[in-house]
BATI-438063 format. One record per residue (C-alpha): residue number from 1; residue in one letter; x negated, y, z. Coordinates in Angstrom, 2 decimals. Last residue first. Example, Ala and Ser with C-alpha at 12.3 -4.5 7.8 and 13.67 -1.06 7.14 Angstrom:
% residues 2
num;residu;px;py;pz
2;S;-13.67;-1.06;7.14
1;A;-12.30;-4.50;7.80
***
This chain:
% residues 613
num;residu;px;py;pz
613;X;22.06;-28.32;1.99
612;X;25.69;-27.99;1.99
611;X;26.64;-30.30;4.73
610;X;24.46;-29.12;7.24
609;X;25.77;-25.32;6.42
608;X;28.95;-26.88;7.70
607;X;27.79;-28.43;10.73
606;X;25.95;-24.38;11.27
605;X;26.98;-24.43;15.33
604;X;23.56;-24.30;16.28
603;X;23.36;-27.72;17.70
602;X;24.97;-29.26;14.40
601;X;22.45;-26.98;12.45
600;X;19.72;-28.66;14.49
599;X;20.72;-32.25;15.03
598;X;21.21;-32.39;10.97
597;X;17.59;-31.46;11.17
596;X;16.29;-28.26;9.36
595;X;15.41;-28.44;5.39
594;X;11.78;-27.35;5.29
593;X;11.10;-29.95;2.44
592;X;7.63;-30.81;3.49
591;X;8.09;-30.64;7.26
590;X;11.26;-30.88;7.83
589;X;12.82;-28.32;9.67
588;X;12.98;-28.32;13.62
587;X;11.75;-25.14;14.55
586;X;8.96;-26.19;16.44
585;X;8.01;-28.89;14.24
584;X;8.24;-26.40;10.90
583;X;6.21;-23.98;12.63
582;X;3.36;-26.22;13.82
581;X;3.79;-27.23;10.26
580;X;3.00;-23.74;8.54
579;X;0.79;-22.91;10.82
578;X;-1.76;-25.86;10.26
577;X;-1.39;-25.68;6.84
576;X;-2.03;-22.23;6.41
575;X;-5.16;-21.86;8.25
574;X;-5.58;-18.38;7.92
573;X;-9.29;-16.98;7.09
572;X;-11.48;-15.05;9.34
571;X;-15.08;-14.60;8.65
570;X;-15.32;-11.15;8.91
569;X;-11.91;-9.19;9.82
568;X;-13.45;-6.82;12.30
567;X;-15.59;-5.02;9.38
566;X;-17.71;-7.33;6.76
565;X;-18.48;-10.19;5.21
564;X;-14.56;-10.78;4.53
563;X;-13.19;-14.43;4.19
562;X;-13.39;-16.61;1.16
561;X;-10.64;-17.42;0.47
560;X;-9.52;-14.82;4.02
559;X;-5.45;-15.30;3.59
558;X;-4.49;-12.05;1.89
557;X;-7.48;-12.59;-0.20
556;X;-5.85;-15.85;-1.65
555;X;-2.99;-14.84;-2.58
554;X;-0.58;-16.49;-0.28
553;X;1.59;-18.86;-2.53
552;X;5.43;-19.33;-2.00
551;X;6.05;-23.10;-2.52
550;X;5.84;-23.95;1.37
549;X;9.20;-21.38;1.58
548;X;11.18;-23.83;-0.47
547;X;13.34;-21.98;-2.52
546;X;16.53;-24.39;-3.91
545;X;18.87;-21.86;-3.86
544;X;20.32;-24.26;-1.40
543;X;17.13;-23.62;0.42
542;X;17.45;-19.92;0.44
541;X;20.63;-19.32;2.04
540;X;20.01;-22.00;4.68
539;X;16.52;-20.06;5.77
538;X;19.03;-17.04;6.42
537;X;21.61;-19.14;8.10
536;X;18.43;-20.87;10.14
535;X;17.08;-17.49;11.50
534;X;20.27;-16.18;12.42
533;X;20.86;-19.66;14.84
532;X;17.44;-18.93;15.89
531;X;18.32;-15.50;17.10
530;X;21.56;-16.64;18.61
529;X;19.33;-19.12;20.32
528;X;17.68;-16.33;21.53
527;X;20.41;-14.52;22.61
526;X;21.82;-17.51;24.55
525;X;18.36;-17.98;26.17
524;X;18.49;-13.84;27.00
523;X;21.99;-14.67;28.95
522;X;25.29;-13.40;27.61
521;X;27.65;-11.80;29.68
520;X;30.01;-11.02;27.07
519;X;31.73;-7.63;28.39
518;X;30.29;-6.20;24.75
517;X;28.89;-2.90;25.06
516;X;27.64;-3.40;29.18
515;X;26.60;-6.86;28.58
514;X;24.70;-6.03;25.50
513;X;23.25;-3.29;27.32
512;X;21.92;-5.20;29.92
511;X;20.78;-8.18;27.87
510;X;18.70;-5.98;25.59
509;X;16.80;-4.22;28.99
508;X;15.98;-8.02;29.31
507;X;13.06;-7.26;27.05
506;X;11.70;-4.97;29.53
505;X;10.55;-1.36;29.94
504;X;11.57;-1.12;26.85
503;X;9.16;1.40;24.46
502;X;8.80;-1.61;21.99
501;X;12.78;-1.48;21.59
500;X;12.42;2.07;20.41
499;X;10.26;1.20;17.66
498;X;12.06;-1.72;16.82
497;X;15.26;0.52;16.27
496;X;18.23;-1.30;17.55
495;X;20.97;-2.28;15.01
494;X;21.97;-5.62;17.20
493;X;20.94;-7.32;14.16
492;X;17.60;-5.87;14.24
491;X;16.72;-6.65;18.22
490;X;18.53;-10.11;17.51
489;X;16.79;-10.63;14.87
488;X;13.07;-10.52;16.61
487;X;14.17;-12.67;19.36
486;X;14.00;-15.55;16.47
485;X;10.80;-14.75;15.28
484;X;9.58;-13.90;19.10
483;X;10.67;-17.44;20.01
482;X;9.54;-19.39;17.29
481;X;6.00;-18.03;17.63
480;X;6.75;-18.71;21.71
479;X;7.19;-22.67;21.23
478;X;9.64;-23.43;23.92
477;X;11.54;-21.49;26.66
476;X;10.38;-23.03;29.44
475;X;8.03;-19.49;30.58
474;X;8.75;-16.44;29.09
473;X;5.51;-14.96;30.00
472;X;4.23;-16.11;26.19
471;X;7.21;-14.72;24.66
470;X;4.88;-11.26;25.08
469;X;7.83;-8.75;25.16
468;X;6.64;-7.32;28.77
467;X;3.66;-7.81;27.77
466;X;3.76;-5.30;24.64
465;X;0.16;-5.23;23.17
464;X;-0.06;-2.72;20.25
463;X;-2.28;-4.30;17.41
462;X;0.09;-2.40;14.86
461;X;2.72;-4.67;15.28
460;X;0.91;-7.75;16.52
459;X;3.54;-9.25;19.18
458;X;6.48;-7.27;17.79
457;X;9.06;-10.11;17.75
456;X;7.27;-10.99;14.37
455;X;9.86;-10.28;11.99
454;X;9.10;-6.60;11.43
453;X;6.15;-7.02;8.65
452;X;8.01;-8.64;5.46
451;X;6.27;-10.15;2.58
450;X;8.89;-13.03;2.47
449;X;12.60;-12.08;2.78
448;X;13.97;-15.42;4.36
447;X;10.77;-15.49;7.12
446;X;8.61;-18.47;6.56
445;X;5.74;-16.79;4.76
444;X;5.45;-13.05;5.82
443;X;6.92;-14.57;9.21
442;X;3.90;-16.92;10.15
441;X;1.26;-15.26;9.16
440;X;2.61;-11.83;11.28
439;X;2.64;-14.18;14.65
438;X;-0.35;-16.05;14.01
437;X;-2.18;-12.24;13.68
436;X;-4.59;-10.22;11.80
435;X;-5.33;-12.83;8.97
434;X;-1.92;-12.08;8.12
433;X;-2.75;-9.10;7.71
432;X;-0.77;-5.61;8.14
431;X;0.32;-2.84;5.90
430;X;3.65;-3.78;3.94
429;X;3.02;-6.90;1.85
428;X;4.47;-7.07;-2.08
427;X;7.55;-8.82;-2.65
426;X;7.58;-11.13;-5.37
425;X;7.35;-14.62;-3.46
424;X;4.08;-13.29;-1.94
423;X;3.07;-10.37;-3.19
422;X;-0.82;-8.85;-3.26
421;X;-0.91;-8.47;-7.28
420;X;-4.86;-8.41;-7.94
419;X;-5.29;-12.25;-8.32
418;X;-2.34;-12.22;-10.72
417;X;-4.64;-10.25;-13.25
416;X;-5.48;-13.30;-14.92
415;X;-5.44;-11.94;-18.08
414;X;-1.81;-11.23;-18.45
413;X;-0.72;-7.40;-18.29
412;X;3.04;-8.55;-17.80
411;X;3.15;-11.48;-15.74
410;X;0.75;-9.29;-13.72
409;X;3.28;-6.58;-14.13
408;X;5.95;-8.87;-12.72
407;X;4.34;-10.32;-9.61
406;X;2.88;-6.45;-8.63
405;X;6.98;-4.92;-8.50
404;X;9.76;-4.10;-11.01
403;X;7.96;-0.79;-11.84
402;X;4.88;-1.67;-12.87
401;X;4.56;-1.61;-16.45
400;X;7.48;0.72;-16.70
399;X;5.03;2.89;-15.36
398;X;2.87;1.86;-17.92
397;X;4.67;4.41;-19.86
396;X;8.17;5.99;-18.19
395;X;10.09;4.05;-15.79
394;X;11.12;6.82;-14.04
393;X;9.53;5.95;-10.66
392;X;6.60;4.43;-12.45
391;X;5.66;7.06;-14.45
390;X;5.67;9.22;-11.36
389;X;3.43;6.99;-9.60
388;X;1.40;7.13;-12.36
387;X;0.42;10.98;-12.18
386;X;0.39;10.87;-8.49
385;X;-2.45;8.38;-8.57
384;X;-3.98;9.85;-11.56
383;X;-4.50;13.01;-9.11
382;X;-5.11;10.80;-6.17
381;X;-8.30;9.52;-7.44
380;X;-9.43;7.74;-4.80
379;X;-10.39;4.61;-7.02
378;X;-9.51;4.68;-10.58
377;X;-6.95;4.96;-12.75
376;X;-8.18;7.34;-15.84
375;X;-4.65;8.19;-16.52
374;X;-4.89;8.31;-20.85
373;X;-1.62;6.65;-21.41
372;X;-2.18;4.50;-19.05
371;X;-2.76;1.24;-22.24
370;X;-5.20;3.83;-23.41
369;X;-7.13;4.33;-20.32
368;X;-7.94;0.76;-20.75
367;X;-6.32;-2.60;-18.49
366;X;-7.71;-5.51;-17.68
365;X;-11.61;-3.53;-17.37
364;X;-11.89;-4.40;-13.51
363;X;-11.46;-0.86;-12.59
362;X;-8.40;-0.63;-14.43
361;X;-6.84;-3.67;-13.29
360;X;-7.96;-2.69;-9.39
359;X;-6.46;0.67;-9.91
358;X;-2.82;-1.29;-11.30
357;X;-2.96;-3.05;-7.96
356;X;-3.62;-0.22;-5.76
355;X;-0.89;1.46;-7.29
354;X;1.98;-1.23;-7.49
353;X;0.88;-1.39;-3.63
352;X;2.00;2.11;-3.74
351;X;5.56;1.38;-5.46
350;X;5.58;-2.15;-2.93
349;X;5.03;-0.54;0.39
348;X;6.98;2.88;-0.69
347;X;10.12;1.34;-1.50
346;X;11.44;3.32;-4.00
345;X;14.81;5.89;-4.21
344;X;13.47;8.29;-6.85
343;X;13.64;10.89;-4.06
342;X;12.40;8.95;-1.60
341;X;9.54;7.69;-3.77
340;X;8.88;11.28;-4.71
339;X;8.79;12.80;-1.68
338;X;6.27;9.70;0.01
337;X;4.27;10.39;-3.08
336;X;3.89;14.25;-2.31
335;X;3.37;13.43;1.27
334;X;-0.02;11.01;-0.07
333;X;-1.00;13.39;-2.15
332;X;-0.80;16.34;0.45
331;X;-3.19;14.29;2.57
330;X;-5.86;13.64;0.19
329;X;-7.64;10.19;1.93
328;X;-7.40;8.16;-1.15
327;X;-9.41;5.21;-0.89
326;X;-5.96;3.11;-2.80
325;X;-5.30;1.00;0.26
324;X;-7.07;3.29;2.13
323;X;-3.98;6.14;1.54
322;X;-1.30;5.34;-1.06
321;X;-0.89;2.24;1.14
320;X;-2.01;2.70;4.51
319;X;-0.76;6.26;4.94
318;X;2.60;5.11;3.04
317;X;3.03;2.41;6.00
316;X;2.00;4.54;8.46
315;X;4.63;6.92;7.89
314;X;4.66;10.50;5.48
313;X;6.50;13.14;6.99
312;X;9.85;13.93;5.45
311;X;10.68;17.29;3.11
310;X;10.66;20.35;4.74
309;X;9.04;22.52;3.04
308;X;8.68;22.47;-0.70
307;X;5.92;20.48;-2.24
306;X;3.03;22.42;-3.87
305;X;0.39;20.26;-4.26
304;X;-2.41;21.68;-5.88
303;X;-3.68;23.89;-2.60
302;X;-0.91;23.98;0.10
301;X;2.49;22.05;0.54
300;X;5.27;23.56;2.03
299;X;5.58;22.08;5.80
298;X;6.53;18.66;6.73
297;X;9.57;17.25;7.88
296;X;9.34;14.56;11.10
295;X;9.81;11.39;12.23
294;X;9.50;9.91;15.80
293;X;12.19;11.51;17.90
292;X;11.56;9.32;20.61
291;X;14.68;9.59;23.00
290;X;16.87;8.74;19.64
289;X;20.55;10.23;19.64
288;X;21.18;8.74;15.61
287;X;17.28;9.21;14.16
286;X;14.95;11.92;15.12
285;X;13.31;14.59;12.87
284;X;10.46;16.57;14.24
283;X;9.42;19.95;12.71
282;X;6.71;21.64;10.58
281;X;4.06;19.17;10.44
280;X;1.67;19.88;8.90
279;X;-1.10;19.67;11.75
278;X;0.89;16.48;12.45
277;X;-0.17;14.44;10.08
276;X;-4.19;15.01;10.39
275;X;-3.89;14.27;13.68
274;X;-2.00;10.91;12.90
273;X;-4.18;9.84;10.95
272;X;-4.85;10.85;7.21
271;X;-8.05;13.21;6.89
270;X;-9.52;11.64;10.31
269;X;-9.67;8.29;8.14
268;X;-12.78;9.77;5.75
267;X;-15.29;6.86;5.17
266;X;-13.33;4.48;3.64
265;X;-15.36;1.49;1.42
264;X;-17.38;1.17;4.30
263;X;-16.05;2.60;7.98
262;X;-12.38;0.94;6.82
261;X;-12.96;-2.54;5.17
260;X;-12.07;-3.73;1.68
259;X;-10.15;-6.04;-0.34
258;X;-7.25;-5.37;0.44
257;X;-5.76;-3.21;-2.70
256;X;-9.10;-0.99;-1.19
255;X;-8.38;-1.20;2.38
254;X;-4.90;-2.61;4.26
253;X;-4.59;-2.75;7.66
252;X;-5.43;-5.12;10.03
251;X;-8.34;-4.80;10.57
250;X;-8.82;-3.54;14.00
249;X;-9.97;-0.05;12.55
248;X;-6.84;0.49;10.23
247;X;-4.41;-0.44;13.10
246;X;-5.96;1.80;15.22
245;X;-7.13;4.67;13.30
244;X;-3.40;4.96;11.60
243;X;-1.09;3.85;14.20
242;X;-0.21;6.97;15.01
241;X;0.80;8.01;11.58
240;X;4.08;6.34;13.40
239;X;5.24;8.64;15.27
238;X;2.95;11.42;16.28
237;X;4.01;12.98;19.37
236;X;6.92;10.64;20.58
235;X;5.24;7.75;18.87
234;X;2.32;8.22;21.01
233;X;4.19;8.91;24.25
232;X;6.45;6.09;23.94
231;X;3.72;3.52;23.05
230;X;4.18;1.22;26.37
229;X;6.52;2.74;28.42
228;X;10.42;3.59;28.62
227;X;11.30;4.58;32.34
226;X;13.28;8.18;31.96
225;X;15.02;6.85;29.75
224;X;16.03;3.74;31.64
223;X;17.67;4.82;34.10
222;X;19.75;7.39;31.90
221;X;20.61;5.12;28.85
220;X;21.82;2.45;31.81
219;X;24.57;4.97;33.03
218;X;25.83;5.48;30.09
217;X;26.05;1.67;29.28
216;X;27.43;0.93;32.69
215;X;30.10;4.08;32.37
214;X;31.21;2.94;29.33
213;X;31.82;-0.49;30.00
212;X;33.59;-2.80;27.40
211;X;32.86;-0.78;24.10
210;X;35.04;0.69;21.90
209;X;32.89;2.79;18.86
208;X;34.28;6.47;19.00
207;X;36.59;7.44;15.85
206;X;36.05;10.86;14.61
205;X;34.13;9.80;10.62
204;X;33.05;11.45;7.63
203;X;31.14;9.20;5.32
202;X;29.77;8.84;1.80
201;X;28.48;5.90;-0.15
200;X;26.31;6.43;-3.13
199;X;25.73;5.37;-6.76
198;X;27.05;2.55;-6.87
197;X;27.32;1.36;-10.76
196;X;27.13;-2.14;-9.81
195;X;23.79;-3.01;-11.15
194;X;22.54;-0.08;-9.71
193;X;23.48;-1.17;-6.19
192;X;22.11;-4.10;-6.90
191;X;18.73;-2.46;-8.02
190;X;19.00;-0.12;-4.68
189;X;19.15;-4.02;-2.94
188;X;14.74;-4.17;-4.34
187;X;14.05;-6.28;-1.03
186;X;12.84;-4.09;0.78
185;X;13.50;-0.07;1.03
184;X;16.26;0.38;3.75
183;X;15.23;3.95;3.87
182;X;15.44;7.12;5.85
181;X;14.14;9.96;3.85
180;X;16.90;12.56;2.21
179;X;19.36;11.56;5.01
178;X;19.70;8.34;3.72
177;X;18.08;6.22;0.73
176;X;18.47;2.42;-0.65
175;X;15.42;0.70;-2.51
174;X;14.49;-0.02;-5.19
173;X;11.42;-2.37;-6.02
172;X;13.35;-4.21;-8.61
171;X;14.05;-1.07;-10.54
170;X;17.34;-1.45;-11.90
169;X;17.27;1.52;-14.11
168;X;19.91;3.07;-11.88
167;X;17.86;2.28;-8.43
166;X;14.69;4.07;-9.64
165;X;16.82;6.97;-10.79
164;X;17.68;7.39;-7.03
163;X;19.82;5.26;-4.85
162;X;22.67;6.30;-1.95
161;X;23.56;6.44;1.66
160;X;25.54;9.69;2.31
159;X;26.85;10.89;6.28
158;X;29.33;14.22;5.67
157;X;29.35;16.60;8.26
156;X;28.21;19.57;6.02
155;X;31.12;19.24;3.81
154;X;32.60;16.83;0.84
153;X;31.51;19.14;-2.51
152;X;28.45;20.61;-0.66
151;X;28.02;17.84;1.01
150;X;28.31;15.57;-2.55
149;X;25.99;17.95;-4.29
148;X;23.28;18.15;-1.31
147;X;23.03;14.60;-0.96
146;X;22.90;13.69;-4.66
145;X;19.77;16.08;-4.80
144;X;18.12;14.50;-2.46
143;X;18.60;10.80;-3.72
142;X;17.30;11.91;-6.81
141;X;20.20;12.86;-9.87
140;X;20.55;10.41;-12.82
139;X;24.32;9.93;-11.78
138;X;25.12;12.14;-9.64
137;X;28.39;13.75;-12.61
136;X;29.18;10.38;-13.60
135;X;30.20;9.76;-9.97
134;X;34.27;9.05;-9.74
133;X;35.71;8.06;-6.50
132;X;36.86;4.82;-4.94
131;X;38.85;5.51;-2.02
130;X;38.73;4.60;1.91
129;X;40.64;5.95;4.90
128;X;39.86;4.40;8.18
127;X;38.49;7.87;9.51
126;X;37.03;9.01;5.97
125;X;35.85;6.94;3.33
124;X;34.54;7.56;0.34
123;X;32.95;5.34;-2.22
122;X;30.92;6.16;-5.16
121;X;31.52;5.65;-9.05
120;X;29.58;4.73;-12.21
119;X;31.24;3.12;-15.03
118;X;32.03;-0.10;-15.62
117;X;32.24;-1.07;-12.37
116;X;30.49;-4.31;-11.57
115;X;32.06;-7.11;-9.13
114;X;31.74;-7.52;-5.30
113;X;31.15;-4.52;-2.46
112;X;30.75;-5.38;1.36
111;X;31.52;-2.87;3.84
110;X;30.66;-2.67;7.43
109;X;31.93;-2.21;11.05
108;X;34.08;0.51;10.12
107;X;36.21;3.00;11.09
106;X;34.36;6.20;10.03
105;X;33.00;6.24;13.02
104;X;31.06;2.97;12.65
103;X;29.84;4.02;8.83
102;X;29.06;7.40;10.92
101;X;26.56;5.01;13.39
100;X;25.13;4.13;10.45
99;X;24.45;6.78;8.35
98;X;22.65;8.68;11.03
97;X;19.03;7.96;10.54
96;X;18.01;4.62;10.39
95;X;17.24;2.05;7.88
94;X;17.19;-1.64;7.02
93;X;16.91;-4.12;4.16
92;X;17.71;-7.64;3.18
91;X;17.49;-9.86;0.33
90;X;18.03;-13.64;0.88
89;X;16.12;-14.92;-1.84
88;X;15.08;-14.36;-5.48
87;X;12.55;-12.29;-4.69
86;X;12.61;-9.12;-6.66
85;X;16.49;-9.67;-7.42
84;X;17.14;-10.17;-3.60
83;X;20.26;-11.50;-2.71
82;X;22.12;-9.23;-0.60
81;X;22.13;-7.11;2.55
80;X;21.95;-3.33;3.20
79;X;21.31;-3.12;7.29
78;X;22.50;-0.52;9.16
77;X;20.42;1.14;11.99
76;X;20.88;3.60;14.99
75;X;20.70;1.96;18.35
74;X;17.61;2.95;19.59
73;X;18.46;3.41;23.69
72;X;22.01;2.28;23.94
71;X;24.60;5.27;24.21
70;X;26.64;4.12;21.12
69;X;26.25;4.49;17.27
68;X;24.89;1.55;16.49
67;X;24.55;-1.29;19.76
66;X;26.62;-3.77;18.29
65;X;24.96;-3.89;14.75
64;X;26.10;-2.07;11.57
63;X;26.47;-4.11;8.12
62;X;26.13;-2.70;4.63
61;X;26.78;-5.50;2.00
60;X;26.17;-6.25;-1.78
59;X;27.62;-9.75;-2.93
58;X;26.24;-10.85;-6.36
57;X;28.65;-12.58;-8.68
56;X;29.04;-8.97;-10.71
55;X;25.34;-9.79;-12.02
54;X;21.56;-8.15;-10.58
53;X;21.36;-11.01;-8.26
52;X;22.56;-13.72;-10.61
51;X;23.97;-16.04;-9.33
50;X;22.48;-19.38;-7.96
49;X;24.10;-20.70;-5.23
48;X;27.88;-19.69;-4.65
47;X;29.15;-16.64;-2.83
46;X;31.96;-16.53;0.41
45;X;30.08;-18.60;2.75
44;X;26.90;-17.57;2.53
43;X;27.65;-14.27;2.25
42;X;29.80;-13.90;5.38
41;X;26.76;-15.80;7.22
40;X;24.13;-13.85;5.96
39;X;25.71;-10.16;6.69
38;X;26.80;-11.70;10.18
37;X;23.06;-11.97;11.07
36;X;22.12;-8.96;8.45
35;X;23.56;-6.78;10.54
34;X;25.77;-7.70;13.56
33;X;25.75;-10.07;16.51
32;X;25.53;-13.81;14.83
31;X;27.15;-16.11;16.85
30;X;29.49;-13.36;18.84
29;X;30.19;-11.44;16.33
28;X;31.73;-14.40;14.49
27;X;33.11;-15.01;16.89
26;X;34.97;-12.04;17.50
25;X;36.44;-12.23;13.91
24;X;36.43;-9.14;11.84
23;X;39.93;-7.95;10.72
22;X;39.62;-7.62;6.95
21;X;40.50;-4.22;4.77
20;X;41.20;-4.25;0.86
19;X;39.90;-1.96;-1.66
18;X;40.89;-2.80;-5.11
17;X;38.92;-1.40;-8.07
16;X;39.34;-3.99;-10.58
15;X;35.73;-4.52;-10.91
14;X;34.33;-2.74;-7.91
13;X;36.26;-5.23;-5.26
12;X;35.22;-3.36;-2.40
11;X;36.25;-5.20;0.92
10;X;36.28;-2.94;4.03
9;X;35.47;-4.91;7.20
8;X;37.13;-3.99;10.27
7;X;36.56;-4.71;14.40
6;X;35.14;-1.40;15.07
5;X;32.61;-3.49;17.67
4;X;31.42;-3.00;21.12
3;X;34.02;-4.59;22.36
2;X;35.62;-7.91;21.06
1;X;38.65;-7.87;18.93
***
C-alpha cells in the first residue's frame, strides 16, 4: 500500500449489519488522491443511476485525504460524500476539526455505509476495531448534546461526527456536525445519514498515518511555517469574520436576499465584522495541529440572548447570511443562529438563505403573518428571525415550510415566489456573486454540487488576491479557469484546509509535501490533471443521471437581469453563454450536451466511464 495512506476501507452494510474491511488500492490513490476524488469514483462504480438518495440504494461515505492527520500545513478534513437529495447530484461535503485525522488513527482511510437500519444505531471503532452499536437513547438529541453523552459514555478522547434533529427528519438542508461546530453542511448528506438511522460515528484511535519521509515532511512544516503569507495574519486574528467589510464592500457578498447593496440598504457593518466578532470572543479554536487557529468559542451571551459560553464563533458565511443578507446587524442573533444550526445539524448558507427568502415573501405580501404563525417576518428583525429559524430546524409551522431548502418552499408557497429562492439546482449560494468573479460563475454552475463557493482554485475567495496561486503565472498549462477548478480538488481531496492553503507561500508547497507523504514524485501538471481527472468522475456521475449542468437556471438576480443601479456591482451582469462554452471547449465536453470527448475520458484514464455515458 502506498504511503501516506491507512490503506483500509470499512464497509457498513446497515441492513444486515455486516461490517467488512477492503484493502484500498494504490492506484486508486494515486488517480484520485483522497476525499471526495476516490469517494466519486468508488461510488460510481459500485451504485447504479437513479436511486433514490434518501433509499437503502444510496451509498454514504466519509473519506480522509493524504495529507489528514500528518505534519502538512492544513491537513485536517474529511469529506461526507453521496448523492445529494437537495440536488439530485453528486452530493458532497467537508469539515475540519479533529474527526478526521482520528478516522485515520483509528485505522482507517474511510468508511462507506449501504442499506437502512431499522432502527437507529452508531458506529464505533477503535484502533482497527469496528462494531455497530445501539443509539435509541441520542436519538432526537442536538449534535452537542450527543457529543457529550457518547464521551461521557466512550471517554474524553473520543472523535464524534454526527446529525441533529434536522438530520432525523430528513431535512434536505442537513448537514453533518463535529466537535460541536465543524461542519460538512452542503449538500443535505445529514438527510442520508437520517435516512439510514446513523446517528453518529465515534472514534478512538493510536495508530500513526505511514508516510514515505518523515523527516522531509517534518522538516517542511517548520520552513514553511514560519513563511506562510498572504491572509495569515488576518485569519490568525479574526478568521474568517475577516472578510466581512471586504467582501461585503466589493460586492460580492450578499445584501437584502441579494438584492441590495452594503452603504444603502446596510448601514451598520462595524456591528458584525470581524471587530465586532472578536470583542466576544472568549477563546480561539483551531482545527487538527493548524498554524492559524482560525475559529473560536464565544462568550455567554448578553442582553436578550443568553447563549452559554463557549459555543463557536459565527463565520463569514453566517455573518453574510443571517447578517446583510437578512439587514440584521444584531450580533448575538446572528451567534445564537449559528448555535442553533449546529446544534440542529443545518447548513447555515441554505437555513439562513431559507430566511432571507421567506422575509422577501412576507414583505412582498406571498405570504401573511397568519401562514408564520403570527412571526411578523420582516427586514432586520432578528427577533422573528430567530423565532423562524427555530421552526425551521424542528420542522415545526412554516418552518416545515422551509426546511428542505428555497427550491422546495417556493414549490410550496406558489405564486411565483421562485424569483425569491436564490438556488441553483436546489442548493442555495453561500456568500459570493457570480457577478463578482469568472472564476466563482463558472463553478456554482458547472461544478458537480452546484451553488458551491470553494471550487474556484481560490482566485476570488473573498476578493483576496493570491499570486502565487493565480493559474494565470502558470504559463503552458492551458485555459487557467479550468486550471484553478481542477487544482481546486486536489487541495480538498488531499484533505488540506483552503484557508491554510491560501497562506502557501507557493502552490508548489502541495508538491513538496505530497512527495514527502507519498514517495510519488508527482509533478504539479500530474496533479492537475489528477484534478481534472476528479473533475470529470464527478461531472460523469451526474450526466448518467441524466443532469445536464446547462439545464440548471441562474436566478436571474444572481446573474445581474437587470443589473444593480447601485454599489460596486452596478451594471454588471454574467454572460452565461459565453462562459459556459468557453468552459465546455476548454474542458473538452460537448457543448450542448456537456458529455466530455471519448479522447478525454480515454486520456484521463475514465475508458470505462466513456462507455457508460
Amino acid at each position: 500500500m502506498a504511503n501516506g495512506f491507512m490503506g483500509k476501507i470499512l464497509w457498513v452494510d446497515l441492513t444486515s449489519g455486516k461490517i467488512t474491511e477492503e484493502t484500498l488500492d494504490e492506484k486508486i490513490c494515486r488517480d484520485f488522491i483522497g476525499g471526495y476524488g476516490i469517494g466519486a469514483r468508488i461510488i460510481f462504480s459500485r451504485q447504479k443511476a437513479k436511486v433514490d438518495p434518501l433509499g437503502p440504494e444510496n451509498i454514504l461515505g466519509f473519506m480522509t485525504g493524504p495529507f489528514t492527520g500528518t505534519q502538512a500545513l492544513g491537513g485536517s478534513r474529511y469529506a461526507v460524500v453521496g448523492k445529494s437529495p437537495l440536488t439530485g447530484t453528486w452530493g458532497d461535503a467537508n469539515s475540519g476539526g479533529n474527526f478526521g485525522p482520528y478516522l485515520r488513527f483509528a485505522g482507517f482511510d474511510g468508511v462507506y455505509f449501504t442499506g437502512q437500519s431499522p432502527e437507529p444505531v452508531y458506529l464505533y471503532i477503535e484502533d482497527g476495531k469496528a462494531e455497530l452499536r445501539d443509539a435509541a437513547f441520542l436519538w432526537g438529541k442536538d449534535t452537542t448534546e450527543t457529543e457529550d453523552i457518547l464521551k461521557q459514555e466512550l471517554g474524553d478522547k473520543t472523535e464524534i461526527s454526527c446529525i441533529g434533529p434536522a438530520g432525523e427528519k430528513l431535512s434536505l438542508i442537513a448537514g453533518v456536525i463535529n466537535n460541536k461546530g465543524r461542519a460538512a453542511g452542503r449538500s443535505g448528506l445529514g438527510a442520508v445519514m437520517g435516512s439510514k438511522k446513523l446517528k453518529a460515528i465515534a472514534l478512538k484511535g493510536t495508530q500513526p498515518v505511514p508516510v514515505f519521509d518523515a523527516a522531509l515532511t517534518l522538516e517542511l512544516r517548520k520552513k514553511y511555517t514560519p513563511l506562510l503569507g498572504g491572509p495569515v495574519g488576518m485569519f490568525r486574528q479574526f478568521g474568517t469574520p475577516a472578510l466581512t467589510e471586504g467582501t461585503l464592500k466589493s460586492g460580492d457578498g450578499p445584501v437584502k436576499n441579494w438584492g441590495g447593496v452594503v452603504d444603502v440598504d446596510f448601514t451598520h457593518l462595524e456591528k458584525i465584522d470581524g471587530n465586532a466578532v472578536i470583542s466576544k470572543r472568549a477563546r480561539k479554536f483551531g482545527c487538527y495541529r493548524c498554524p492559524l487557529a482560525c475559529g473560536g468559542h464565544m462568550k455567554e451571551g448578553t442582553e436578550e440572548y443568553k447563549f452559554p459560553a463557549g459555543i463557536h464563533k459565527p463565520e463569514y458565511e453566517i455573518l453574510g447570511m443571517f447578517g446583510t443578507n437578512c439587514l440584521n446587524d444584531n450580533l448575538d442573533s446572528i451567534t445564537l443562529a449559528n448555535d442553533i444550526c449546529n446544534r440542529a445539524g443545518l447548513d447555515t448558507i441554505s437555513a439562513c438563505s431559507c430566511i432571507g427568502f421567506a422575509i422577501e415573501c412576507y414583505e412582498n405580501g406571498l405570504i401573511t403573518r397568519e401562514d408564520t404563525g403570527g412571526i411578523e417576518l420582516t427586514w432586520g428583525n432578528h427577533r422573528a428571525m430567530i423565532a423562524m429559524l427555530e421552526k425551521l430546524a424542528k420542522r415545526e409551522g412554516f418552518g416545515d415550510i422551509l426546511t428542505d431548502g428555497t427550491r422546495k418552499a417556493a414549490e410550496r408557497i406558489g405564486k411565483d415566489s421562485s424569483r425569491f429562492a436564490m438556488n441553483i439546482q436546489g442548493q442555495e449560494f453561500a456568500a459570493h456573486s457570480p457577478k463578482f468573479g469568472y472564476t466563482m460563475a463558472v463553478s456554482v454552475r458547472m461544478d458537480a454540487t452546484p451553488g458551491r463557493h470553494t471550487r474556484d482554485g481560490g482566485i476570488n475567495a473573498a476578493g483576496v488576491p493570491m499570486p502565487k496561486f493565480d493559474p494565470q503565472s502558470w504559463s503552458g498549462r492551458g485555459d487557467p479557469t479550468r486550471i484553478a477548478i481542477n487544482f481546486a480538488h486536489i487541495q480538498d481531496c488531499a484533505g488540506l484546509c483552503d484557508f491554510v492553503c491560501l497562506t502557501y507561500p507557493d502552490a508548489n508547497l502541495i508538491v513538496e509535501f505530497m512527495n514527502a507523504l507519498t514517495g510519488w514524485k508527482v509533478t504539479m501538471d500530474e496533479l492537475i490533471k489528477t484534478g481534472e481527472r476528479i473533475t470529470n468522475i464527478r461531472h460523469a456521475f451526474n450526466l448518467r443521471e441524466g443532469l445536464n449542468p446547462l439545464d440548471f437556471k441562474m436566478p436571474d438576480r444572481m446573474i445581474g437581469k437587470p443589473p444593480l443601479t447601485a454599489g460596486p456591482m452596478a451594471g454588471k451582469s454574467v454572460d452565461e453563454a459565453s462562459i459556459d462554452r468557453e468552459y465546455c471547449e476548454a474542458m473538452d465536453w460537448d457543448i450542448k450536451t456537456c458529455r466530455p470527448s471519448d479522447k478525454k475520458l480515454i486520456e484521463l484514464g475514465l475508458e470505462d466511464v466513456a462507455k457508460v455515458i
